[in-house]
N, C-alpha and C positions, 0 to 999 in steps of 0.2 A: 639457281644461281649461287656461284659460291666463290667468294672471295679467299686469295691465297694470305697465307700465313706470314707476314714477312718478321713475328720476333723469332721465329723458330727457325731451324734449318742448319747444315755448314757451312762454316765461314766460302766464303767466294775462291775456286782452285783457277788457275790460269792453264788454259787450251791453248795450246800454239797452231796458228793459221795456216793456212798455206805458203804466204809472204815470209810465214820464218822460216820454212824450210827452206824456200829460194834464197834468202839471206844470206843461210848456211853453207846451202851448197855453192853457190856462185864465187865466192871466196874459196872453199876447197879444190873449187876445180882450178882455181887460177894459182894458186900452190903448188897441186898434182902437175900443172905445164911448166911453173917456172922453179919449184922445187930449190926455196931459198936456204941459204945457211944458215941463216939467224935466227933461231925459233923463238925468241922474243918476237919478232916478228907476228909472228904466229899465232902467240898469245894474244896479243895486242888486238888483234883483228879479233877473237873471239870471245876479247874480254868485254873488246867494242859492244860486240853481238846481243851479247848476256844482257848488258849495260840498258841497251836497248830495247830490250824485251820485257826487262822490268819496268824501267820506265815505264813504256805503254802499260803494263797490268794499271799498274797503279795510276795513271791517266785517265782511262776505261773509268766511266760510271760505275759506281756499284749499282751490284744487282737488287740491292735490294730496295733501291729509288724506283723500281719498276714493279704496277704493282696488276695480277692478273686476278681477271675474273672469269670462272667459267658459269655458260651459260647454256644448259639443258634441262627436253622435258622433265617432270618428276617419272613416268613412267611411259615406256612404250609397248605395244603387242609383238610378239615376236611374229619377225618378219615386214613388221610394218618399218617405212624408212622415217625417221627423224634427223632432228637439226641438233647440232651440238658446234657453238660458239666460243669464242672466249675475247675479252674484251682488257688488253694492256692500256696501261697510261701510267705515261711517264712525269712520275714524282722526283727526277735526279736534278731537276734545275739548269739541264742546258740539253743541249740532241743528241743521240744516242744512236746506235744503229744497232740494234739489238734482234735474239731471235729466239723464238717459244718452243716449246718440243712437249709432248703430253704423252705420257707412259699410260696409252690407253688397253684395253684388254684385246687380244687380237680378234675375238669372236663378235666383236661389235663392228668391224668392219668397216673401220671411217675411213673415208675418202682423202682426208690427212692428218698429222697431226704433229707438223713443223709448218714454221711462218718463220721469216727473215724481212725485216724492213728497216726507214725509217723512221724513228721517229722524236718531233721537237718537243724543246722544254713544256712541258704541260699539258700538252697535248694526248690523246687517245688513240687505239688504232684497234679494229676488229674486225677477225678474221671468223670463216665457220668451217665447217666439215658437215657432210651427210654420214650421218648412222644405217644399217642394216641390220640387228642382232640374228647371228648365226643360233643360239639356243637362249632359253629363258633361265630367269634369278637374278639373283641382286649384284650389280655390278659396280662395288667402292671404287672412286674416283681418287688418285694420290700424290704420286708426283708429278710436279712442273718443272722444269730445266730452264732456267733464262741466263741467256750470255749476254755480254754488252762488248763492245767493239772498242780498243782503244786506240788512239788516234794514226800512229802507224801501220795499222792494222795487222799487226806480229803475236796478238795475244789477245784472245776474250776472256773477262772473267765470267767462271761458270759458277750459278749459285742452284741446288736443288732442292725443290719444297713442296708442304702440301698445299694443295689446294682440294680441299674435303667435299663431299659429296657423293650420290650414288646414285644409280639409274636402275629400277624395278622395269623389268622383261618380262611382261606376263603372258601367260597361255594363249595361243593362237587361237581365233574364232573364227572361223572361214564357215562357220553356219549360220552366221547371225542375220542375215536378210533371210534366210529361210523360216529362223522363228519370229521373225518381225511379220512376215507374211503370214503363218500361222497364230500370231497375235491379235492381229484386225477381224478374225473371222470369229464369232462369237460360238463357242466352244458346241453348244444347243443346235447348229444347224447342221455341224459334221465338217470335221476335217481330213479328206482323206479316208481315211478307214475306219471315220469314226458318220456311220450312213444316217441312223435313224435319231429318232427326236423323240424327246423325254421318256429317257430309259435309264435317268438318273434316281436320284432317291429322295431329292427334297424336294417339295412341294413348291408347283411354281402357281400354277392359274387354273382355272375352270376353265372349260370353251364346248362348243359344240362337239358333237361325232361327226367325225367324217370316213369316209371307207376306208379300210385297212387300219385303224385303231384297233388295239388291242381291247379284247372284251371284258379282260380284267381291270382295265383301268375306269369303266361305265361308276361314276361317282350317281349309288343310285336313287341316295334320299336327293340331292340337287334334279335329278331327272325327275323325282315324283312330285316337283312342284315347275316342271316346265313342257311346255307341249312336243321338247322335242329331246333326243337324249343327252347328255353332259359326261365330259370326260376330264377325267384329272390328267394333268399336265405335269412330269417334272423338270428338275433341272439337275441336273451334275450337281451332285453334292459336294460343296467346297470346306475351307480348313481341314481337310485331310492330307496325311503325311506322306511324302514321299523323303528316302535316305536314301544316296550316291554311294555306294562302296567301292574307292577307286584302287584296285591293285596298282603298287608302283614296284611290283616285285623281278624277278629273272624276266618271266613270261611277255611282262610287258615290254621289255627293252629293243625286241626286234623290230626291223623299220619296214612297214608296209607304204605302198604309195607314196616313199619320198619322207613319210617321219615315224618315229617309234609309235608302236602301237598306244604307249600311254598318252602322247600327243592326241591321237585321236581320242581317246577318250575322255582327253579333258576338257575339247570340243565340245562333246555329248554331255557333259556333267554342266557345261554353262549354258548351252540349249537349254536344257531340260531346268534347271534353275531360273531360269529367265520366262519360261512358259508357267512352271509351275506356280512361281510366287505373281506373277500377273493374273493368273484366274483365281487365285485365292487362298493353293494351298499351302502349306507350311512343306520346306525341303532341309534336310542337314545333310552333312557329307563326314564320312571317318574317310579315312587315307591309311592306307598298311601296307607292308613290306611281309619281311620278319617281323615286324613289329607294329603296335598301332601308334603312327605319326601323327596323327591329327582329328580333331574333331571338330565339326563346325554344328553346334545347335539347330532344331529345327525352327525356320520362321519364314514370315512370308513378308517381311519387310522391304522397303528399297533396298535395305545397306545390305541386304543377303545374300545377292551378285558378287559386290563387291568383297565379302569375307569370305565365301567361295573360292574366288579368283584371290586371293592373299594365300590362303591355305596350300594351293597347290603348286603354285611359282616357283617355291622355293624347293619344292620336293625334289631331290635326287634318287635316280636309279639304285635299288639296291641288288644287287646279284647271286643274292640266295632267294632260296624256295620261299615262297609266299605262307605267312602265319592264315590258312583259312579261321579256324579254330577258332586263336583267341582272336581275329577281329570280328567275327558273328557274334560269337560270348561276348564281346564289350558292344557291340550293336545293339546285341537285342539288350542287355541293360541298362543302356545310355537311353534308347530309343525304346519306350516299353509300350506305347500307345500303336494299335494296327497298322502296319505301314507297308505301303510299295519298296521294298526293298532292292535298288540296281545296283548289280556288282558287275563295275568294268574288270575282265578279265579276258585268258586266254582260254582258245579251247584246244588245250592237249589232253589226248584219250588220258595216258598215265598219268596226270597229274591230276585231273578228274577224277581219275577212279580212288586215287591212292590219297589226298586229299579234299579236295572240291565236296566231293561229293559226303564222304563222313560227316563234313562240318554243317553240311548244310538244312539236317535238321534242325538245328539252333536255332532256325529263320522262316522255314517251314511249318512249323506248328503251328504257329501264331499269324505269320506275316506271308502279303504277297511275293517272292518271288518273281525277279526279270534277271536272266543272267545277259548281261552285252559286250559281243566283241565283236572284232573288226576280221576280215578274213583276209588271205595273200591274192588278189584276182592274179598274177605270175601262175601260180600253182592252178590253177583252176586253167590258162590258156595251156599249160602243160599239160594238163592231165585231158585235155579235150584236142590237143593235137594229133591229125591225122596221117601226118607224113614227117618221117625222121632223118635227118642225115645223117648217119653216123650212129654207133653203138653208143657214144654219149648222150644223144637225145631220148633213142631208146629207154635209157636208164633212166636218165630224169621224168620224162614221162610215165611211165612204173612207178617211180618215188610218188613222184605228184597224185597219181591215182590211189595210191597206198593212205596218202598222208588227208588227202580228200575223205576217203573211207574211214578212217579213224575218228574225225573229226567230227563227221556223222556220227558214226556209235557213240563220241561224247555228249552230241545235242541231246542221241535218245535214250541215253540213260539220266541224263540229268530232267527231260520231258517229264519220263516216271516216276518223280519224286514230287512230280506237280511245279516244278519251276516254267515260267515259260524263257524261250532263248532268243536270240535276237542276234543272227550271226549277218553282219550287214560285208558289203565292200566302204575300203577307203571313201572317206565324202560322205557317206550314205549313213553312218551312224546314230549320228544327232538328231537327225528328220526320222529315222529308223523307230527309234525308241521313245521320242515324243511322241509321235504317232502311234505306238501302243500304246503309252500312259496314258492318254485320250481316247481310246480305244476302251481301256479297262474302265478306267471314269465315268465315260456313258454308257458302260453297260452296269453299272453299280457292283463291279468287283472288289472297289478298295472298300 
């Protein structure tokens, strides 16, 4: 909530109504018929006019007896819909008939953002709007417009001001009941693709043998004091590291399934945050272009969600070539303890070959490798079409098959270097790539 400013701003300018214009012209046209000699005449009547018009200005409340407050979330998801209010009351000491106007951003998409009423001495009046955010970042709140009515109704005065404040758009999550459901399942019993039980590396419990126990696990001084055999039990070994490396460079900027591919991956980066720090491990995130923008420490706190989802809101597309290089070079020295390394990216063969890939023993030596992107399913119905109309489907089709095959050679040469890849469709990423990370964790990869 944010109350306007009323010592600041410009003095009150006078708007002419519609009733001034009718003023005007109603008198010119009775002139234009009777087309008098006397242009004193003529005067007279327009001096009337003027006469009139001032008056009212200055009749008209000031504007700045009227006093706004706007009232919106601190933050909303993009796409999700919010309320955005504002709440007048009139401090001019008698009734007004006044009207609000909000110079709001167009990509926020409100429902309105003019009011015309009126309203008495002392009294209050409040209006809202629904919000939509078309894209995410921080959206400063500014000017306010408030006119008041003067009693002729020939002239409003208009006063324009701030009224401060700003609405944070953060990253869309449309996989968040996914990892909530993969939450409740206790990591030990397998989720998905994650089948067998204690194949992690920390010790959990003793218990009997039962068949299909692995024979290495027969704990065998506890069997030689029981009459039957004893098996060590583990568990997913926790406080281990997981790092997000989110490209927000050229590559990501193309829009699969309705949003830019970095959109989906910034899904995937709050999934996987959200699983990660709930079973125990510590996750950070860098964010790179050209350049490295951002670091976020690794931790497995509540607030790590939340400085995730800060870090990347704000990020803008950049439209050159992604720095692989120096963001692995600043990774692996930020980040120097053994870690699952996920880098949201694209998979273009040349871009792979000619960077991706160079850079990626920086990360390799030492550290797990997961490379994740999202793939175009368009290209994939293209390239599996069996009937063409026309020599332009033809062609596209071709393309698609071409651009398909490429893409492949880039999973398999990046395979080769020991990375694993994770080339999911639109929606399917976030579930995609947790489910490997749970995957690797109980088999004691990390």
């Amino acid at each position: 909530m944010a109350p306007s400013d009323r010592s600041r701003g410009p003095r009150s300018v006078p708007v002419p109504t519609g009733w001034a214009a009718l003023v005007i012209v109603l008198p010119a046209l009775a002139f234009a018929i009777i087309r008098p000699t006397d242009w004193w005449v003529v005067a007279l009547v327009l001096g009337a006019i003027v006469l009139l018009a001032v008056g009212d200005f200055f009749a008209a409340p000031h504007p700045r007896g009227i006093e706004v407050v706007r009232e919106f979330p601190a933050s909303l998801t993009l796409g999700e819909r919010g309320e955005l209010g504002w709440l007048v009351q009139n401090r001019a000491g008698r009734a007004v008939r006044v009207s609000v106007a909000d110079a709001l951003w167009p990509s926020l998409q409100a429902s309105r953002r003019f009011s015309e009423f009126a309203l008495a001495a002392d009294r209050q009046h409040r209006f809202g709007a629904t919000i939509e955010p078309l894209r995410r970042g921080r959206f400063p709140f500014g000017a306010v417009t408030i006119r008041t009515l003067g009693p002729l109704r020939m002239v409003r005065r208009q006063q324009t001001r701030t009224v401060s404040g700003s609405l944070a758009v953060l990253p869309a999550y449309p996989s968040r009941d996914a990892m909530l459901t993969r939450m409740r399942i206790p990591l030990e019993t397998g989720i998905r693709s994650v089948r067998t039980r204690g194949t992690g590396t920390d010790f959990d419990q003793l218990r009997e043998y039962r068949p299909g126990d692995d024979i290495r696990r027969v704990d065998w001084a506890a069997t030689a004091r029981q009459p039957k055999a004893i098996v060590r039990e583990y568990r997913a070994e926790r406080n281990q590291h997981v790092v997000a490396l989110l490209d927000n460079g050229r590559v990501m900027a193309g829009t699969v399934g309705g949003a830019p591919r970095v959109e989906h991956a910034m899904d995937a980066v709050l999934g996987l945050t959200q699983v990660a720090t709930r079973i125990g491990d510590n996750i950070g995130l860098l964010t790179f272009d050209n350049q490295v923008r951002g670091i976020v420490p690794a931790s497995n706190g509540k607030a790590q969600f939340g400085r995730v989802t800060e870090a990347m809101y704000l990020l803008d597309t950049q439209y050159d070539e992604s720095a692989y290089r120096t963001a692995f070079t600043t990774a692996a020295a930020r980040f120097r303890r053994r870690s699952l390394f996920v880098v949201f990216t694209d998979l273009v063969e040349s871009i792979v070959v000619d960077s991706l890939l160079p850079a990626l023993p920086t990360l390799t030596r030492t550290h797990l490798v997961l490379i994740a992107a999202v793939r175009d399913p368009d290209v994939s119905d293209w390239a599996s079409a069996t009937r063409h109309d026309g020599v332009d489907e033809s062609f596209r089709s071709a393309a698609a098959v071409a651009s398909l095959n490429s893409r492949e050679r880039a999973i398999a040469k990046l395979s080769a270097t020991g990375a694993i890849v994770v080339d999911s469709r639109p929606g399917d990423l976030a579930t995609d790539v947790v489910d490997r990370y749970l995957e690797l964790k109980a088999r004691g990869r990390l």
